[in-house]
C-alpha positions as CSV (number, residue, x, y, z in Angstrom):
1,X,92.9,60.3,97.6
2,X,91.6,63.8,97.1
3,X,88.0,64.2,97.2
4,X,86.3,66.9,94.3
5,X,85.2,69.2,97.1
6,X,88.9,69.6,98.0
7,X,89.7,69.6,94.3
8,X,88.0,73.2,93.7
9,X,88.9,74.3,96.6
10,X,92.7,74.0,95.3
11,X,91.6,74.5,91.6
12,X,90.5,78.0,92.8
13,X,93.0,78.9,95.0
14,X,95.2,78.1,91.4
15,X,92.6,80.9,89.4
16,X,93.1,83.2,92.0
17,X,97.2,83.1,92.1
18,X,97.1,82.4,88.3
19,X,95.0,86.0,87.6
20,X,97.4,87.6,90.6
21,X,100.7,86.6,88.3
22,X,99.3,87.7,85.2
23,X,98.4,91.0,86.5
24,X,101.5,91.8,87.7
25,X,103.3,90.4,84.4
26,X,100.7,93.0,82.8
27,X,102.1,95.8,85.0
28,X,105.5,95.9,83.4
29,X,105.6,93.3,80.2
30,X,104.1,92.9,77.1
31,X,102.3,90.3,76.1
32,X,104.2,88.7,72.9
33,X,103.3,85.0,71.2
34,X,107.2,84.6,70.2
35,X,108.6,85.2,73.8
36,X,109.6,82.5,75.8
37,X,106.7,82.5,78.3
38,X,104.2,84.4,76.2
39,X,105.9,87.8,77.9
40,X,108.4,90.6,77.1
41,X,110.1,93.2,79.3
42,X,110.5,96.6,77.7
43,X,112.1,99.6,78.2
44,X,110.2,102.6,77.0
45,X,112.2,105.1,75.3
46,X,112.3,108.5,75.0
47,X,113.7,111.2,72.2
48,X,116.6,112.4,74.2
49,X,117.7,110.4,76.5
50,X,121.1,111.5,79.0
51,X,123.5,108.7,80.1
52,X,122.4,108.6,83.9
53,X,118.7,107.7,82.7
54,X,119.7,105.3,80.1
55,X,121.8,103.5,82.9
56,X,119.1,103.1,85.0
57,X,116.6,101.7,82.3
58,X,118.9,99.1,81.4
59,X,119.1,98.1,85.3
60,X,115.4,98.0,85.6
61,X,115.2,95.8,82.5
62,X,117.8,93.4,84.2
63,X,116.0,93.1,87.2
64,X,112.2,92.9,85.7
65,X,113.8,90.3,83.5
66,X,114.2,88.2,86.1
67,X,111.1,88.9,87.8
68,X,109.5,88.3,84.5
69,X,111.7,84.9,84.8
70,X,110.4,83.8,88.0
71,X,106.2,85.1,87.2
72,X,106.4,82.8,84.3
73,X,108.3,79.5,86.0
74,X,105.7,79.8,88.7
75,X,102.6,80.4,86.1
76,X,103.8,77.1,83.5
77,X,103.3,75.8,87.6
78,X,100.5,76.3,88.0
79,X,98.9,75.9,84.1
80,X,100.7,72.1,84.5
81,X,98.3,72.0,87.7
82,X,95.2,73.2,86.4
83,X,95.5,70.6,83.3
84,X,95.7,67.4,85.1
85,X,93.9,68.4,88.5
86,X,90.7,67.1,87.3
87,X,92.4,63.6,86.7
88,X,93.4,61.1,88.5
89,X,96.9,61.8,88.1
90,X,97.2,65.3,90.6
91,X,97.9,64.6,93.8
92,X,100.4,62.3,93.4
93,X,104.2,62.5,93.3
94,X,105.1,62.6,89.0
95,X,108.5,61.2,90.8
96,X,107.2,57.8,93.1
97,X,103.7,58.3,92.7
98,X,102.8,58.3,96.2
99,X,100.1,60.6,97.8
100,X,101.2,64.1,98.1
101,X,100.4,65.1,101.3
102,X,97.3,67.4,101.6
103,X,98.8,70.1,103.7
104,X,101.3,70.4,100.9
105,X,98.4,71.5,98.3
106,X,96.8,73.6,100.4
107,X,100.4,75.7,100.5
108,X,101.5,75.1,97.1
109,X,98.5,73.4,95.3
110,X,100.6,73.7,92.3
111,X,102.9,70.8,93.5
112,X,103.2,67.6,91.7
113,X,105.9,65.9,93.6
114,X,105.8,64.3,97.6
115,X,108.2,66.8,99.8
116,X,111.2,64.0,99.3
117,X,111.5,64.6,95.7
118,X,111.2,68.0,95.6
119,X,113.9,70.3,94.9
């Protein structure tokens, strides 16, 4: 079992990544209540715009979309984390229930199942 000094060690190494994401979601989304994952990727436009510029927006939309994509998997991560770390139920596999192994959490301390049920 975990002991609370452990606990908030993890709980802030969660903060800290948790603040990192949203900083860099802040850098080239908006933040929008309707979007799937709270963020939107947006091209800013100008009044004239010529073909070769247009082209290129629309590829850096494509790939900050899925950049966006990935941000916001790994933040509903860690937000799952942070809700149930101060219970009894983080820590252990949401598959089998056993133990997750300690040096797991301290590399991925948003990790809610043992190493042989993850995917």
């Amino acid at each position: 079992m975990i002991n609370q000094k452990i606990k908030e060690k993890l709980k802030k190494q969660l903060l800290a990544e948790r603040k990192k994401i949203e900083k860099n979601l802040h850098s080239f989304t908006l933040e929008i209540d309707e979007a799937i994952g709270g963020h939107e990727v947006v091209i800013e436009q100008e009044k004239e715009v010529n073909p070769e510029d247009q082209a290129e927006a629309v590829s850096n939309l494509e790939k900050n979309k899925g950049i966006e994509a990935i941000l916001e998997k790994r933040l509903a991560e860690i937000d799952h984390a942070l809700e149930i770390i101060d219970s009894d139920k983080y820590g252990y596999c949401e598959v089998c229930g056993k133990e997750i192994n300690l040096k797991r959490l301290e590399v991925n301390p948003a990790a809610t199942t043992c190493i042989e049920h993850s995917s």
